[in-house]
C-alpha positions in Angstrom: 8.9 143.1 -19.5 11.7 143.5 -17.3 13.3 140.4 -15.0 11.8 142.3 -11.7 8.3 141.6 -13.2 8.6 138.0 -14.4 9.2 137.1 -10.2 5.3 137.8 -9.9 5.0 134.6 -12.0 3.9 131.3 -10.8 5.6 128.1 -12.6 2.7 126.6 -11.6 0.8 129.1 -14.1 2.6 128.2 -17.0 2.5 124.3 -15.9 -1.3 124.7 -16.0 -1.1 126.6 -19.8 1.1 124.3 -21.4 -1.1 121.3 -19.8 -4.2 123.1 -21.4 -2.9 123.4 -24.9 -0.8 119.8 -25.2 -4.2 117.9 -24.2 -6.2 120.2 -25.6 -8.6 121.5 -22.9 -9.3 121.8 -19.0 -10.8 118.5 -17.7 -7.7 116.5 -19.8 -5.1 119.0 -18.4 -6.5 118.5 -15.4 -6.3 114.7 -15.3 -2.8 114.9 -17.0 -0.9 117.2 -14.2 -3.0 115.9 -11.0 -4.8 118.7 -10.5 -8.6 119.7 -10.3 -10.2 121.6 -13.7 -11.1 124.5 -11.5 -7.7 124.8 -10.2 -6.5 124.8 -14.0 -9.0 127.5 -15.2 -7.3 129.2 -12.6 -3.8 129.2 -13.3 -4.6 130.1 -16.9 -6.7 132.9 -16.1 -4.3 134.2 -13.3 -1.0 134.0 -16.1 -3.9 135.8 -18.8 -4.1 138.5 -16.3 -0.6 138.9 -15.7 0.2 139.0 -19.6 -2.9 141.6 -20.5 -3.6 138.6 -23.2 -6.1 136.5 -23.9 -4.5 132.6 -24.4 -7.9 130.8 -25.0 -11.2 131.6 -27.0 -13.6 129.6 -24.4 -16.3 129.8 -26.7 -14.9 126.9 -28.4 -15.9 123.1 -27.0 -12.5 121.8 -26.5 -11.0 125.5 -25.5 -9.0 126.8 -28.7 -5.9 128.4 -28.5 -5.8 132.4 -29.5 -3.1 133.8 -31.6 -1.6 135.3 -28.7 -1.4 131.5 -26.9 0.0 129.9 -29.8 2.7 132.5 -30.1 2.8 131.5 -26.2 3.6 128.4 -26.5 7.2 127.4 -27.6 8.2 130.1 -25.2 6.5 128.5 -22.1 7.4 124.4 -23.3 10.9 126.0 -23.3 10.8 126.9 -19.2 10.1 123.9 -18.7 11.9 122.3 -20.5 15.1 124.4 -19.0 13.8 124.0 -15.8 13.3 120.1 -16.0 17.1 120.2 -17.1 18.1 121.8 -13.9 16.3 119.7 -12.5 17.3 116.7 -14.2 19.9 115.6 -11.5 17.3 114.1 -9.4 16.0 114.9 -6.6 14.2 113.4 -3.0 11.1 112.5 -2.8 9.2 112.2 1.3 6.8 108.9 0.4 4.1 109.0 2.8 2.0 105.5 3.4 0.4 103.2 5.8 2.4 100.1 6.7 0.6 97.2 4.1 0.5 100.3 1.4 4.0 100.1 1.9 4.3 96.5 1.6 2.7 95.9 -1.5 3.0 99.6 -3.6 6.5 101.1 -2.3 8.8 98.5 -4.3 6.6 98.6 -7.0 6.8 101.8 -7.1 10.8 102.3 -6.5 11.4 99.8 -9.3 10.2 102.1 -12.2 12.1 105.2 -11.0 15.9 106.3 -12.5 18.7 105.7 -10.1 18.6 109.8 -9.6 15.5 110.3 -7.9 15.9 109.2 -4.3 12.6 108.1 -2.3 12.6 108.6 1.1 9.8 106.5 3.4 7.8 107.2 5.8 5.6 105.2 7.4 2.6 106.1 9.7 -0.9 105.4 10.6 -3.6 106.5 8.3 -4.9 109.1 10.1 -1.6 110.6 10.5 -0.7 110.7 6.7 -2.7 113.6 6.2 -0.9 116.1 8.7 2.3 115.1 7.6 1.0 116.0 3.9 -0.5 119.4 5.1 2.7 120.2 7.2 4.6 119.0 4.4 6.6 116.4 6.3 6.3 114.3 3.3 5.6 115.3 -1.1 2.8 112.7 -1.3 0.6 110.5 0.8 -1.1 106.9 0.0 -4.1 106.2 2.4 -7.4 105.0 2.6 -10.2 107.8 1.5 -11.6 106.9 4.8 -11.7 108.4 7.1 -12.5 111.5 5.5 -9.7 113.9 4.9 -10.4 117.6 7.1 -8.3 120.0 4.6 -9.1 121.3 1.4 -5.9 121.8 0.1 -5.7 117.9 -0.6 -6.8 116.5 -3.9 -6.6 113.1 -4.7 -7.3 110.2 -6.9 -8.6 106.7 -6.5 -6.3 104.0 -7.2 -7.9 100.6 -6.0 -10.6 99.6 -4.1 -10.5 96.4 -2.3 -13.1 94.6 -0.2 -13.5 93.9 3.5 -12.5 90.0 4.8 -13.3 88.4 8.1 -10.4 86.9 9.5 -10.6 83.5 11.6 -8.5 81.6 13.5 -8.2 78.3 11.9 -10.1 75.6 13.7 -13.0 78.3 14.4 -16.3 76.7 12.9 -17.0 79.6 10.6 -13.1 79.5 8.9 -13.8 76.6 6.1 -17.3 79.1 5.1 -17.5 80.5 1.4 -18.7 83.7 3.1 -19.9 85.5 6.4 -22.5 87.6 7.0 -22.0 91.0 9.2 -24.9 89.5 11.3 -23.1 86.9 12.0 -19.7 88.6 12.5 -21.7 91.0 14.8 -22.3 88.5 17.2 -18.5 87.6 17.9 -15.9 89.3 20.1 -14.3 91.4 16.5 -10.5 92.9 16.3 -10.9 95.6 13.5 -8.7 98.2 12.5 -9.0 101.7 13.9 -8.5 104.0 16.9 -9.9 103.2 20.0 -11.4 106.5 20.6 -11.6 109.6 18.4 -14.8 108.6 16.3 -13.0 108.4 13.1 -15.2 106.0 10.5 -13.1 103.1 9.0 -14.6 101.1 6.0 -15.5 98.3 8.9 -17.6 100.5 11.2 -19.3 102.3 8.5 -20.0 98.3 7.1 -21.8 97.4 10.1 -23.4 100.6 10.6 -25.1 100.5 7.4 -26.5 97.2 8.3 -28.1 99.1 11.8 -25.6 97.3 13.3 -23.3 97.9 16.3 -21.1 95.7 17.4 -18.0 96.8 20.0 -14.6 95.5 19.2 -12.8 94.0 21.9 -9.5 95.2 20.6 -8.7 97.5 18.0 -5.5 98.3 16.0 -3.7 100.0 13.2 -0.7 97.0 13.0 -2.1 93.9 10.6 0.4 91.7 12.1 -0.9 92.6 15.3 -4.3 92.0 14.3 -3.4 88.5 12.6 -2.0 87.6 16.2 -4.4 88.3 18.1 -7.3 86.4 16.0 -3.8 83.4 16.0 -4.2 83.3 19.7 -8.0 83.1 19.8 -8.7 86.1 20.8 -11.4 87.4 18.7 -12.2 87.7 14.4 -11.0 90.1 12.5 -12.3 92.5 10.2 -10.4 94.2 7.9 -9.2 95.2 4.5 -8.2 92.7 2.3 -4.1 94.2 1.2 -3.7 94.6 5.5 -4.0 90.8 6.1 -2.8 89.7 2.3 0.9 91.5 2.2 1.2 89.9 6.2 2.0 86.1 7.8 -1.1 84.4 7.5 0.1 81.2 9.3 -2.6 80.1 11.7 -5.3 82.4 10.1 -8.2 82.3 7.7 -9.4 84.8 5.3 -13.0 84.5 4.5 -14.8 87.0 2.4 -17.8 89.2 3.4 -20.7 88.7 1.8 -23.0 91.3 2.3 -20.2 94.3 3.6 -21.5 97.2 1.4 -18.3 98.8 1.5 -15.0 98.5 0.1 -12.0 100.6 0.9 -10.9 103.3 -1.7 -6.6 104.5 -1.4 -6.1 107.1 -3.2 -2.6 108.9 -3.7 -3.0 112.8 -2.2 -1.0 115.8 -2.7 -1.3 119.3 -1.9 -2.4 121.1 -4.1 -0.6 124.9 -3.4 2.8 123.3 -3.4 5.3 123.4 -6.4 5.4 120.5 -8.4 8.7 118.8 -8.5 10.2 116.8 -12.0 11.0 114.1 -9.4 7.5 114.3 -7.6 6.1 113.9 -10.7 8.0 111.0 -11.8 7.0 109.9 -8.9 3.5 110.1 -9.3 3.8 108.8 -12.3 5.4 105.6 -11.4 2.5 105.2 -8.6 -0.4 105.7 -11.5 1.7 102.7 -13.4 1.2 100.4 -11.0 -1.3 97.8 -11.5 -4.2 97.6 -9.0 -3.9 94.5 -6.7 -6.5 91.5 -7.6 -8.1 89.6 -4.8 -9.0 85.7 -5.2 
């Protein structure tokens, strides 16, 4: 083959072969390298195509290598091995997250990564995170699951779930309760987080909704220090999710778990799936996947 025809090769082929035949079949590879089995099968049937070669008998339950993909093997583990010494220098990394994300998971995060790759980040509003990805403002993204993502070029995966809490000021009657019910939250002037128009479902509209309630929030906001002042200077309860209020100044507040919410929020870390994987984006990801989930009294 000469060098003109190796440029209709995609590293991201030969990421997806290697991945196959280290863990030894799809669904592993696929949980190894981030990426969805389907999008594996793929890459491995795209680079079998481009060879002429069969690389896989998938007859076999795991997938066995053919004589043709072991012979491929040492010659594929060796681009990438050259290419993760190019790369080796470092590289930036555009860290996309909501601001209590940020709080709690970006140090944690920069802590476990070599002085050579260099995080860059940026900050922004749920809801925002996933244009930025899909424009590719920034490599990754950490947001809430909901609201729903629109594009189906993002694949992610769950990394904590953590429940809804009421938020009171203290001297309210309910802020020295073991628990609140939503019935009883409903009737209260509530600050929750959100827009204020746009119809986008957070974790505590789609709580009260599934209890056939519908309460309207007097104020609504994406900041949890503006949300912690507001309840502070009496102006309503909060509901939110428990890392917003936990990672902020609590002074003057009380948390108070929901008993019957239903729902608990799911962030996930998404990345787009059509872009090259970086060494340092991968480190990256890897660092994020080390972290322990937080742990809620």
């Amino acid at each position: 083959m000469d060098l003109t025809a190796a440029y209709g090769f995609r590293m991201d082929w030969i990421v997806s072969f290697v991945a196959v035949a280290r863990h030894g079949g799809f669904s592993a590879a696929g949980k190894a390298v981030f990426r969805g089995q389907s999008r594996i099968s793929e890459h491995v049937a795209e680079l079998e195509r481009a060879l002429g070669v069969q690389l896989f008998d998938r007859t076999a339950h795991p997938a066995r290598l053919t004589p043709e993909g072991r012979a491929l093997v040492p010659h594929a583990e060796e681009i990438l091995r050259r290419l993760n010494d190019l790369t080796s220098a470092g590289g930036e990394v555009r860290f996309g997250t909501y601001p209590s994300a940020a709080a709690w998971l970006f140090p944690q995060v920069a802590q476990r990564l070599p002085a050579e790759v260099r995080l860059h980040l940026v900050e922004g509003p749920s809801i925002e995170l996933e244009g930025a990805l899909g424009r590719g403002e920034v490599d990754l993204a950490i947001r809430p699951v909901h609201p729903l993502v629109a594009s189906e070029s993002l694949d992610h995966e769950v990394l904590w779930t953590e429940p809804l809490v009421a938020v009171f000021q203290q001297g309210h009657p309910l802020a020295s309760a073991e628990s609140v019910g939503l019935d009883e939250l409903a009737d209260l002037p509530l600050i929750s987080i959100g827009e204020t128009s746009g119809g986008r479902q957070f974790e505590s509209h789609l709580a009260f909704a599934s209890a056939g309630l519908n309460p309207e929030s007097v104020y609504r906001t994406n900041q949890p220090q503006t949300l912690l002042s507001l309840v502070r200077h009496g102006l309503g309860t909060g509901v939110t999710n428990a890392l917003a209020v936990t990672t902020a100044n609590l002074t003057g507040v009380r948390l108070v778990p929901i008993r019957d919410a239903g729902v608990e929020r799911q962030v996930a870390i998404f990345v787009h799936r059509d872009r090259p994987r970086t060494p340092a984006l991968d480190q990256v990801i890897a660092a994020v996947q080390a972290v322990q989930p937080p742990t809620w009294p």
